[in-house]
C-alpha positions in Angstrom: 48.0 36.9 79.1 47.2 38.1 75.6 44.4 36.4 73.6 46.6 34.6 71.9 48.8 33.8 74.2 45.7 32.0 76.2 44.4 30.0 72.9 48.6 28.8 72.9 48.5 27.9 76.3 44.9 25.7 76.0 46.7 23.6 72.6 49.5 23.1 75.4 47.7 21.8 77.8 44.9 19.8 75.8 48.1 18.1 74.4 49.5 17.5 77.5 46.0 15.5 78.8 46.6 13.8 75.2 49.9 12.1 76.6 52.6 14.2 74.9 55.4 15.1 76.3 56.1 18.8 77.6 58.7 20.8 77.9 59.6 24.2 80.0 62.3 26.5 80.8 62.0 29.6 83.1 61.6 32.6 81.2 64.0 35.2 82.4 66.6 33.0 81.8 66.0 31.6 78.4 67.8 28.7 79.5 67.9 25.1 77.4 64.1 23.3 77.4 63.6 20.5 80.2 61.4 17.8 80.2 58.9 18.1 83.0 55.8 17.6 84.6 54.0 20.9 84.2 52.6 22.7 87.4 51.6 24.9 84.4 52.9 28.6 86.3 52.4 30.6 82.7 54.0 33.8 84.8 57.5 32.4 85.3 57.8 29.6 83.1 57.5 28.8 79.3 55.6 25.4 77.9 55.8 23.8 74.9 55.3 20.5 73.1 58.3 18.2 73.3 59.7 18.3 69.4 59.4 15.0 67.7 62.5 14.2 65.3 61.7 13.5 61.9 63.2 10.4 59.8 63.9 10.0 56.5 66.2 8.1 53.7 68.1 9.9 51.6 70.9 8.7 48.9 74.0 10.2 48.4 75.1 11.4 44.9 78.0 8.7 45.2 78.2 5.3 47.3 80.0 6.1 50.6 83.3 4.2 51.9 82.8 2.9 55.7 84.8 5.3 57.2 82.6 8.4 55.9 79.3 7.3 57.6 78.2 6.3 61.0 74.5 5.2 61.5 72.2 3.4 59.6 72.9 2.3 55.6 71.0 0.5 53.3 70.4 -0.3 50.3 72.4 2.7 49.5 70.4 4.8 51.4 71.1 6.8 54.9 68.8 7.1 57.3 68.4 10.9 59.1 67.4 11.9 61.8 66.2 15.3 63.1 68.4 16.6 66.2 65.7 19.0 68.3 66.7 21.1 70.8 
């Protein structure tokens, strides 16, 4: 492990003890992240912090008919969420 690859791996793990979730995938296959419960094995798998979606309103230029929107409206205003993968 690099330097900085060690300082990385600490944040991970100090997070972890925190209570946030973590995430790894094996890392000759570059497969999709999993949730897990890391046995924290740096040589064959990668770790991260689970990504927490952001949420925000936004309001469209014009007012929206039903059909064009699916989710929450209010007050003219959509609510957005971030899709993490």
């Amino acid at each position: 492990m690099t330097p900085e690859q060690t300082v990385r791996a600490i944040d991970i793990m100090q997070d972890s003890h925190a209570g946030l979730k973590v995430q790894a995938r094996l890392r000759s296959a570059q497969e999709a992240w999993k949730d897990c419960i890391p046995e924290w094995q740096w040589a064959i798998y990668d770790y991260r912090i689970k990504p927490t979606p952001r949420e925000w309103w936004i309001s469209p230029p014009e007012p929206l008919q039903e059909c064009e929107w699916a989710g929450s409206y209010r007050d003219g205003f959509i609510k957005v969420r971030e899709v993490c993968e």
